[in-house]
GUMARSE-153411 format. One line per 2 residues: number of its first residue (from 1); for each residue x, y, z of N, C-alpha, C. Coordinates in pm, 1 decimal. Example, Ala and Ser with C-alpha at 12.3 -4.5 7.8 and 13.67 -1.06 7.14 Angstrom:
2
1> 1319.0 -569.0 780.0 1230.0 -450.0 780.0 1320.0 -330.0 780.0 ~ 1285.0 -225.0 708.0 1367.0 -106.0 714.0 1290.0 3.0 787.0;
***
This chain:
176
1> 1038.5 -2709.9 -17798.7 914.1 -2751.5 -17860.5 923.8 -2726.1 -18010.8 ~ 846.6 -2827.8 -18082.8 894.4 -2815.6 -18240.8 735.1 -2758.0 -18235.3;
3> 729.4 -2660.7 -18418.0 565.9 -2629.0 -18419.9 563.3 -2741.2 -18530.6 ~ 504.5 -2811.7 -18526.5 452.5 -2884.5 -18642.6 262.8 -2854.7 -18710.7;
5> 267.3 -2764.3 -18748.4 182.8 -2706.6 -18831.1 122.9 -2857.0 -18926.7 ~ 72.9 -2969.2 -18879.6 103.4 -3066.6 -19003.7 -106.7 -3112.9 -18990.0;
7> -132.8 -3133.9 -19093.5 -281.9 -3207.8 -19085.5 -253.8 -3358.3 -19052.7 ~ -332.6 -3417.3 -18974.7 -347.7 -3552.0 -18977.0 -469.8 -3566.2 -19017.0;
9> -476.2 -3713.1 -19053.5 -609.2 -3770.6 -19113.4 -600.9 -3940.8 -19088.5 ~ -682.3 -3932.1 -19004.0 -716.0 -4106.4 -18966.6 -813.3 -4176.9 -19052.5;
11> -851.8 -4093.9 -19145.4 -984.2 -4126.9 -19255.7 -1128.7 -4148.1 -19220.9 ~ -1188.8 -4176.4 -19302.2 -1319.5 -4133.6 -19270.7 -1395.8 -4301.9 -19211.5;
13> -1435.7 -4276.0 -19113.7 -1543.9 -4380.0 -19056.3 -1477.7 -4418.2 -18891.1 ~ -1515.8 -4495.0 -18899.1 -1477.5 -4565.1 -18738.6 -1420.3 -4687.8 -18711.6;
15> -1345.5 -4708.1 -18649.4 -1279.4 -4839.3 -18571.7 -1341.3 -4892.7 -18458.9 ~ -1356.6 -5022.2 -18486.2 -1450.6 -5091.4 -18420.5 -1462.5 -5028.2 -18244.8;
17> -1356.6 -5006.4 -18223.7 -1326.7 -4961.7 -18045.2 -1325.0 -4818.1 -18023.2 ~ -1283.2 -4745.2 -18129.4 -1285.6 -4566.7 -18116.3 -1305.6 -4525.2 -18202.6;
19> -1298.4 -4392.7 -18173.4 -1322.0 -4292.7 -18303.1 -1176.9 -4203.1 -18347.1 ~ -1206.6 -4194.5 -18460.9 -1085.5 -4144.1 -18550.3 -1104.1 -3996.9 -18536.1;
21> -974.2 -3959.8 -18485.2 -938.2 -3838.7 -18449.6 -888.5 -3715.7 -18567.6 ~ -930.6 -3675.8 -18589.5 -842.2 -3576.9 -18749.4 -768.5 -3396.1 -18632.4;
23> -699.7 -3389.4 -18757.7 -621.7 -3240.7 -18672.7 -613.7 -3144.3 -18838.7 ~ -672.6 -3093.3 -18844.5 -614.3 -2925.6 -19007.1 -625.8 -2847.9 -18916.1;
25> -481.8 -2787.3 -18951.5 -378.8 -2671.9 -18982.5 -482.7 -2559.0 -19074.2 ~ -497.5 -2459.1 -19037.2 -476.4 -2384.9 -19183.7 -435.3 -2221.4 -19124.8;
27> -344.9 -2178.1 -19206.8 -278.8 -2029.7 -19182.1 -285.1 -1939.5 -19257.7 ~ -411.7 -1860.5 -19218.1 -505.2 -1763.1 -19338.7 -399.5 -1621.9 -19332.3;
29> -366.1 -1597.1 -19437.1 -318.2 -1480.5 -19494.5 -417.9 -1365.1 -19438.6 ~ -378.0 -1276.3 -19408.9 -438.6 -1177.9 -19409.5 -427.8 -1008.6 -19464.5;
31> -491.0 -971.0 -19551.5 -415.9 -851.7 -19610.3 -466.4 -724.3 -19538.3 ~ -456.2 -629.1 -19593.2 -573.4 -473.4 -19522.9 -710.3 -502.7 -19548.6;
33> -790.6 -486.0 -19413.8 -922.2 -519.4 -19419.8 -942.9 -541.7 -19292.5 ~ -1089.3 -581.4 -19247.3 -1170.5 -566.5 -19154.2 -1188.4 -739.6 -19107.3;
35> -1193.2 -800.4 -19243.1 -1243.0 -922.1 -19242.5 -1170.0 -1018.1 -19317.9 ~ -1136.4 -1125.8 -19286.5 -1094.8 -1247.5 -19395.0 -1152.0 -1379.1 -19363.4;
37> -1163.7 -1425.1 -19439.4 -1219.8 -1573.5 -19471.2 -1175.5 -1674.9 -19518.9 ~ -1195.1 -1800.5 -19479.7 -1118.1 -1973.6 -19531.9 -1216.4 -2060.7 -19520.7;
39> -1248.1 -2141.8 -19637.0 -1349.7 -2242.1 -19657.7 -1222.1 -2395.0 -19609.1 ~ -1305.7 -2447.5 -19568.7 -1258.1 -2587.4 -19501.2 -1361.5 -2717.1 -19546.8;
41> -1305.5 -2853.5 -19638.1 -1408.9 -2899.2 -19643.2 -1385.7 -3031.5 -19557.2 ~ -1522.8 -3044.3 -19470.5 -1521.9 -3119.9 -19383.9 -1663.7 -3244.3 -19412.3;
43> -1603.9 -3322.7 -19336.8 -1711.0 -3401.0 -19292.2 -1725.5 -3481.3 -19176.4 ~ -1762.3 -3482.6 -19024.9 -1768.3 -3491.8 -18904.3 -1818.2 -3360.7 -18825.7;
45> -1718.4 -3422.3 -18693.3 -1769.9 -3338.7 -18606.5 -1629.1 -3262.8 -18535.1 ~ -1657.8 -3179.9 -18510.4 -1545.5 -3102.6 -18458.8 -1589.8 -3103.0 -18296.2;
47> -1455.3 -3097.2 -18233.5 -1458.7 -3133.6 -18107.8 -1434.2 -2953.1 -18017.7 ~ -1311.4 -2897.3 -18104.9 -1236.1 -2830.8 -18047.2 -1152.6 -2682.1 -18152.8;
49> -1160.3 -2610.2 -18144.9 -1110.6 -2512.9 -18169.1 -988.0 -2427.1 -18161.7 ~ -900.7 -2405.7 -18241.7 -803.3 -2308.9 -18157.1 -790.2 -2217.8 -18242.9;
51> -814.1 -2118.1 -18175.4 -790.5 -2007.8 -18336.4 -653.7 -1859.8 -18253.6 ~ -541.3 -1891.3 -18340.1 -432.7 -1812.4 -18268.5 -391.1 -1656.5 -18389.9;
53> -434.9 -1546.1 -18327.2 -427.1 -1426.6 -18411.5 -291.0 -1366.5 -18341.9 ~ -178.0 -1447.3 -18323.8 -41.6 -1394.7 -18240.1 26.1 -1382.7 -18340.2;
55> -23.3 -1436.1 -18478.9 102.4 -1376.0 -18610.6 -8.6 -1293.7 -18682.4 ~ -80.3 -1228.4 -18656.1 -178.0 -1161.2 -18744.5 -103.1 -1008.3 -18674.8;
57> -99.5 -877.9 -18764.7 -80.1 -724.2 -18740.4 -188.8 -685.9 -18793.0 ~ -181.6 -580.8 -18692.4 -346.9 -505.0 -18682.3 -258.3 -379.3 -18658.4;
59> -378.6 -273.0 -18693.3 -374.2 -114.4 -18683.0 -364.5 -105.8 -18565.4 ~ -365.2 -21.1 -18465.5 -370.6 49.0 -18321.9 -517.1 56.9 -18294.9;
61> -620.8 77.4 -18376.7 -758.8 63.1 -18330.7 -790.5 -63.4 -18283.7 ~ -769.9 -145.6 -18304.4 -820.0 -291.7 -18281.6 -841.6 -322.5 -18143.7;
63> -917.8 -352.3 -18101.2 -960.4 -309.9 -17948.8 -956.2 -458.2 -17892.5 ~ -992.4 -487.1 -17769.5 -1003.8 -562.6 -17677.2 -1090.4 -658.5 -17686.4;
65> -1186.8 -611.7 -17752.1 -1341.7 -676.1 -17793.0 -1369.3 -684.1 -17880.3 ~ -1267.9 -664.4 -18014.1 -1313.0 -626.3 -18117.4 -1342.7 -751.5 -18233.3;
67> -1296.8 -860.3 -18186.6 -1303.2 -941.1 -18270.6 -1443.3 -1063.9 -18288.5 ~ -1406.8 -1099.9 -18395.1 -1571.1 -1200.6 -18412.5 -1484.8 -1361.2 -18510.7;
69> -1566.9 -1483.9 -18449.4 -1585.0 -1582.7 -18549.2 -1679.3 -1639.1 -18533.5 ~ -1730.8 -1649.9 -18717.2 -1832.2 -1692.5 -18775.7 -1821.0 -1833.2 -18820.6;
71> -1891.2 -1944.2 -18844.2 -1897.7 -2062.2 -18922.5 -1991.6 -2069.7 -19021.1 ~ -1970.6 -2081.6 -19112.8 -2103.8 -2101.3 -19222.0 -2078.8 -2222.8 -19287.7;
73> -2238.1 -2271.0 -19371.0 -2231.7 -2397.7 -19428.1 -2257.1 -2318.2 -19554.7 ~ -2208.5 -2428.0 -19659.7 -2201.2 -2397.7 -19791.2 -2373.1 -2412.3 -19900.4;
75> -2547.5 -2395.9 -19776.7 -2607.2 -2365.9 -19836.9 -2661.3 -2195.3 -19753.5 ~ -2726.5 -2168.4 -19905.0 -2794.3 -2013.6 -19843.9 -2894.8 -2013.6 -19810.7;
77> -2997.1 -1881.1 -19755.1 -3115.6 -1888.4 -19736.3 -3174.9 -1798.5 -19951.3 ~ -3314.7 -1749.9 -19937.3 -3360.0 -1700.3 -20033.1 -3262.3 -1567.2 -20083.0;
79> -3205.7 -1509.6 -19961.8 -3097.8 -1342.2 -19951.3 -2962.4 -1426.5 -20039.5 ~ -2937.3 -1558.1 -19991.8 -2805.0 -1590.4 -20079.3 -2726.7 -1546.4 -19938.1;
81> -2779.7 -1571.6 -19823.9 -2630.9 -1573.7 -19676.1 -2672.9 -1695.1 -19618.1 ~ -2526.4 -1736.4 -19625.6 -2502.4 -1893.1 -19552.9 -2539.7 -1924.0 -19437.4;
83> -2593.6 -2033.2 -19423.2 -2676.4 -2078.0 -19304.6 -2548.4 -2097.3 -19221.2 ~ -2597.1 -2053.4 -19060.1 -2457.5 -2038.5 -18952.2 -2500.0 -2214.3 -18938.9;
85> -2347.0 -2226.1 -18900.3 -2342.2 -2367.4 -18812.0 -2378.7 -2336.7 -18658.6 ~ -2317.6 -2245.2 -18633.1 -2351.0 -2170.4 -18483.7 -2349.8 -2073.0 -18477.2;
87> -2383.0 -2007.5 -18300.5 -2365.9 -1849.2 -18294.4 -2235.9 -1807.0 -18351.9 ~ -2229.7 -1671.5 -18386.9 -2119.5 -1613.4 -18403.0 -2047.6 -1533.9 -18248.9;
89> -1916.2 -1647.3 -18255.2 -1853.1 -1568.3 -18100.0 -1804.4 -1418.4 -18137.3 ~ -1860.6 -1321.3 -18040.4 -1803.5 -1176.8 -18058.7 -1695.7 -1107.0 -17946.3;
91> -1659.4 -1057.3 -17938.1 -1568.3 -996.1 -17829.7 -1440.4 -1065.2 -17825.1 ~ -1371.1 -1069.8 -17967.3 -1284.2 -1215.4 -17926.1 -1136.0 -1094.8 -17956.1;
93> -1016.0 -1104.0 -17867.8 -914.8 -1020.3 -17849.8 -847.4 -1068.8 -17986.6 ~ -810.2 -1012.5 -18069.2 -745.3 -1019.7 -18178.0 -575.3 -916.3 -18212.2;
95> -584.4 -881.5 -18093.7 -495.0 -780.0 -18104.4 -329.9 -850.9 -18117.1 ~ -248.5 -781.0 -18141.1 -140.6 -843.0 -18192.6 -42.7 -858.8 -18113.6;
97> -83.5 -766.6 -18013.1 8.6 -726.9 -17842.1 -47.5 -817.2 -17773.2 ~ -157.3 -891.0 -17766.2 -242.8 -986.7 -17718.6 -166.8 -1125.6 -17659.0;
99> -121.1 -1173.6 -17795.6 -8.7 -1290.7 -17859.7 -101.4 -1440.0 -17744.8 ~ -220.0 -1435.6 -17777.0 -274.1 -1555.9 -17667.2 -371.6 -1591.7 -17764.7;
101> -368.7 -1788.5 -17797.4 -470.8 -1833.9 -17880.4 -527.9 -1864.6 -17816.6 ~ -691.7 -1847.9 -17867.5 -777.6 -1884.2 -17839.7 -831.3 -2007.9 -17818.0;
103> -890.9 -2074.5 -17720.4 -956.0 -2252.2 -17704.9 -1110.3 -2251.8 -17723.9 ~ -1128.6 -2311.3 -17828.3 -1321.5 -2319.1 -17797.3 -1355.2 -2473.5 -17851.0;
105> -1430.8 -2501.2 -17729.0 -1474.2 -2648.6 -17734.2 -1625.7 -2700.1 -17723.3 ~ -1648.5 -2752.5 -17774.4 -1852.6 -2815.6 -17810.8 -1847.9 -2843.7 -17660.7;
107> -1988.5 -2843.8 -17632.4 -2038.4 -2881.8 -17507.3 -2121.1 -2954.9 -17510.3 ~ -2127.9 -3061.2 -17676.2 -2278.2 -3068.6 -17632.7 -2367.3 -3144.1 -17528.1;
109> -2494.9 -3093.9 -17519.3 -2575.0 -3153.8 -17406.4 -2557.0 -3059.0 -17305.0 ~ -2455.7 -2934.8 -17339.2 -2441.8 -2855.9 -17153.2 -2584.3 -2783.2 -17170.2;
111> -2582.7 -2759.2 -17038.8 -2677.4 -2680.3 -16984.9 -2663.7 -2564.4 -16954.2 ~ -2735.7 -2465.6 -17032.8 -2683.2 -2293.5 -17010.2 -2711.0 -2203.3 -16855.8;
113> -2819.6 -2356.0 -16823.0 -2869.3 -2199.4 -16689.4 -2813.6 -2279.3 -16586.3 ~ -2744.3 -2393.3 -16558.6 -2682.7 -2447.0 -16487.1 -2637.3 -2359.4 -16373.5;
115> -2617.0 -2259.7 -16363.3 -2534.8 -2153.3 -16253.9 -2604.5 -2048.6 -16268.9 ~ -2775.2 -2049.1 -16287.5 -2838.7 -1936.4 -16230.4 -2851.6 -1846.5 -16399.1;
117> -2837.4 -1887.7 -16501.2 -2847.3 -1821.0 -16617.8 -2731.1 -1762.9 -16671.0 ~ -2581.4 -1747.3 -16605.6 -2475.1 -1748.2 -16678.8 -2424.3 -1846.7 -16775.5;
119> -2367.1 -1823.4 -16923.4 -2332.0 -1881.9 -17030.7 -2208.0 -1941.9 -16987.0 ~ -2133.2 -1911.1 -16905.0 -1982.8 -1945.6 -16880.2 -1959.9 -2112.1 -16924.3;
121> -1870.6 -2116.1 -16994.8 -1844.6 -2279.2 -17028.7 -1913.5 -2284.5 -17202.6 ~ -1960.4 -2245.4 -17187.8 -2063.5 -2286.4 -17351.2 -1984.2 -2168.0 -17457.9;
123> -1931.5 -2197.0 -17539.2 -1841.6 -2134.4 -17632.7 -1920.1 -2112.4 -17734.9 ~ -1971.9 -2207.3 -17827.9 -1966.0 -2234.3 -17914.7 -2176.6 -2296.7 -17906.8;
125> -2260.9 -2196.3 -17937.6 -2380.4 -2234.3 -17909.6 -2488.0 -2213.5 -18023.3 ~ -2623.6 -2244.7 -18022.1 -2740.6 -2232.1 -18141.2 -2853.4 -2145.3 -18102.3;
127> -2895.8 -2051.7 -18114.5 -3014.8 -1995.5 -18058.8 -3148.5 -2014.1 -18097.4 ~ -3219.1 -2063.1 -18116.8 -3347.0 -2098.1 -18175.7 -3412.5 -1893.5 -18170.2;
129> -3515.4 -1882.2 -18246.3 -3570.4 -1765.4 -18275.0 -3673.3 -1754.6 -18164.3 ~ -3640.4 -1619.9 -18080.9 -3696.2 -1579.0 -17967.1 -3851.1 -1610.9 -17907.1;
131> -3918.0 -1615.1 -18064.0 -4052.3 -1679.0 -18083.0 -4093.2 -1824.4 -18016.6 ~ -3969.7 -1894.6 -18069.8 -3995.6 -2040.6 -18061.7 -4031.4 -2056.8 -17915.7;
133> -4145.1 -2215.6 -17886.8 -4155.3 -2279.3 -17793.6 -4128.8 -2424.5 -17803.6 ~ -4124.0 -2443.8 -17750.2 -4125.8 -2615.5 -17709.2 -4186.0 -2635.9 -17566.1;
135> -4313.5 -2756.7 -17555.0 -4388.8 -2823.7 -17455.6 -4422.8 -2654.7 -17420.4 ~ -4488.4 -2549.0 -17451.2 -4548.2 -2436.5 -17442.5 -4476.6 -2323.1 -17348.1;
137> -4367.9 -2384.9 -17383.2 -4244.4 -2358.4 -17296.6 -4177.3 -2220.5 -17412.8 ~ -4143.6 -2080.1 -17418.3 -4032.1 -2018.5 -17487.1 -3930.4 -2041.8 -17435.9;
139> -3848.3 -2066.6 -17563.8 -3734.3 -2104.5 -17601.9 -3619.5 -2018.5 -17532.8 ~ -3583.9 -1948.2 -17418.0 -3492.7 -1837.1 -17433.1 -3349.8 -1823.5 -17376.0;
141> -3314.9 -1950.6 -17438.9 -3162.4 -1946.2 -17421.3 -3123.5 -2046.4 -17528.4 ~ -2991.0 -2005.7 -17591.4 -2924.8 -2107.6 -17657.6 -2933.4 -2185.0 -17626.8;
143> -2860.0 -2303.5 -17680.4 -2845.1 -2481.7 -17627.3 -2686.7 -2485.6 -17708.9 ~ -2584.1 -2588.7 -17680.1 -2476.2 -2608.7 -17711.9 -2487.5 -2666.7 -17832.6;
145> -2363.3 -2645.2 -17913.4 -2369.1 -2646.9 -18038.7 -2292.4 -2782.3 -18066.1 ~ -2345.9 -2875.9 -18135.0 -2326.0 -3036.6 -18154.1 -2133.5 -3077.7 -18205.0;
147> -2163.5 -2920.4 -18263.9 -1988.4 -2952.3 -18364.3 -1999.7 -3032.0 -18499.4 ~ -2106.6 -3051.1 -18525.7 -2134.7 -3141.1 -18657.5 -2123.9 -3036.8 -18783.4;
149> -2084.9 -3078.0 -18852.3 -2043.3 -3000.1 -19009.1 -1973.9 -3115.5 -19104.3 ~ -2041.0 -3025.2 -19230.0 -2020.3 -3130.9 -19356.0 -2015.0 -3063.3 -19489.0;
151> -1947.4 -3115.4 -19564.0 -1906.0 -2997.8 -19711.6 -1797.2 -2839.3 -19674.6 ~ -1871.3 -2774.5 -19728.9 -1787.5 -2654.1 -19744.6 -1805.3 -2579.0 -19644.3;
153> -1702.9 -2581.6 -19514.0 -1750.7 -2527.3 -19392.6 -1654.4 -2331.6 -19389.5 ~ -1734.4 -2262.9 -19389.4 -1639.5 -2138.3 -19429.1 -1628.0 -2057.1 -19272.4;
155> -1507.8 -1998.9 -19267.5 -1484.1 -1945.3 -19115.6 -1461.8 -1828.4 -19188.8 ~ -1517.3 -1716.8 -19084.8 -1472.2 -1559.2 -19135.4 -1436.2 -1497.6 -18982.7;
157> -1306.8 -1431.5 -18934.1 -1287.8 -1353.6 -18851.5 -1250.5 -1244.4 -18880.1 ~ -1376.7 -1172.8 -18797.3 -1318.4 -1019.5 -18831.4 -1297.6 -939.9 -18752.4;
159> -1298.1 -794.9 -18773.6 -1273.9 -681.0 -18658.4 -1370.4 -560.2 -18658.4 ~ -1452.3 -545.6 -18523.0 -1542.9 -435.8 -18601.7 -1504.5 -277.3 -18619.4;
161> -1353.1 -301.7 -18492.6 -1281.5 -186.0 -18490.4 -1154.7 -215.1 -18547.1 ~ -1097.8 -109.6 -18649.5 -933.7 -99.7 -18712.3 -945.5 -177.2 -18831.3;
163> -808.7 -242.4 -18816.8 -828.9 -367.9 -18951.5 -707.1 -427.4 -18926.0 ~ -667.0 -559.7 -19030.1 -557.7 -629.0 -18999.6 -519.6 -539.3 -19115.3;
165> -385.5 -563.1 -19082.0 -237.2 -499.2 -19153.5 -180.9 -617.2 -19269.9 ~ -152.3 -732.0 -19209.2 -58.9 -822.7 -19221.1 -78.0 -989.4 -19168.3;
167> 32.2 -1030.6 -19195.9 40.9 -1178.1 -19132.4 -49.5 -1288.8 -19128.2 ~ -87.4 -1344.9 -19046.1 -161.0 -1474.3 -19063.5 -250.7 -1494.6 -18979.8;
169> -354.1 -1591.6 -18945.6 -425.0 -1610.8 -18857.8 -420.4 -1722.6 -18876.0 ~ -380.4 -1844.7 -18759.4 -370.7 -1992.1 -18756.0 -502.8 -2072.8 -18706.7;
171> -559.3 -2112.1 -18749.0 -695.3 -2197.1 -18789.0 -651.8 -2359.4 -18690.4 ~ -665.3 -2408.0 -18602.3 -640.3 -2552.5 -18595.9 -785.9 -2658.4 -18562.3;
173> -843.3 -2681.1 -18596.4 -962.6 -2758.2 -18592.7 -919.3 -2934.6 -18558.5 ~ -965.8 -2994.9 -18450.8 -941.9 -3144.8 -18419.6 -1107.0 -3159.1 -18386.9;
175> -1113.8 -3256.0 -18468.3 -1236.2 -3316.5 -18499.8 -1201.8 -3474.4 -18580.2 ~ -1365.9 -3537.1 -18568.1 -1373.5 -3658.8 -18560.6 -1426.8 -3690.5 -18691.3;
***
């Protein structure tokens, strides 16, 4: 198997019969720290996720659960923190002994309570504020997250235990 690390780009819009498929690469450096970050500028929808921390070194603390990814859009609220595109996934294995990338894929339209109120299947989701109703109905479960993003889309993965050492973290985003 060859790795071809390469971006494609089918360009922007649509063909009369399908939709144009795009693939970025990106392989974030990582130095000593807890946290690192890569702005991506996009415009579509992302389908699919792979995020592989098998060339990233971490300390010996770095736990099982320890990891998180964030998406942000490039406006803020009044505080000056970027509005999420989605939840932030937590518990994500980052460890370096691990050596297994991660798959996360949009669902949208799934249904969260489908199996009795387990999330299983829904990766990547939006939570409306615990308050909210709709048809006098509270709101109290996520809904799947569309995958839509546009401009300066910034990813931050971090660790809440140890820190990375070294190496890289491989980013692959296929979207439309």
């Amino acid at each position: 198997m060859t790795d071809n690390p390469t971006d494609i780009d089918d360009g922007d819009g649509r063909y009369a019969s399908r939709q144009r498929i795009n693939r970025k690469v990106v392989d974030i450096p990582t130095a000593s720290g807890n946290s690192v970050t890569t702005t991506v500028i996009m415009n579509g929808k992302i389908g699919r996720i792979i995020l592989d921390p098998s060339r990233v070194t971490a300390n010996g603390s770095v736990g099982a659960t320890s990891g998180s990814m964030k998406l942000t859009m490039d406006i803020e609220d009044s505080s000056s923190i970027e509005y999420p595109y989605c939840d932030t996934l937590a518990a994500l294995d980052f460890r370096t002994s691990s050596n297994t990338p991660l798959n996360f894929q949009t669902s949208e339209g799934g249904n969260m309570n489908a199996d009795g109120g387990a999330t299983s299947g829904l990766a990547l989701t939006v939570t409306a504020p615990a308050s909210s109703t709709t048809g006098s109905k509270t709101i109290d479960e996520p809904s799947a997250w569309n995958g839509l993003v546009c401009g300066a889309v910034t990813f931050t993965f971090a660790v809440a235990a140890g820190a990375y050492t070294g190496g890289s973290i491989r980013l692959v985003l296929i979207y439309e």
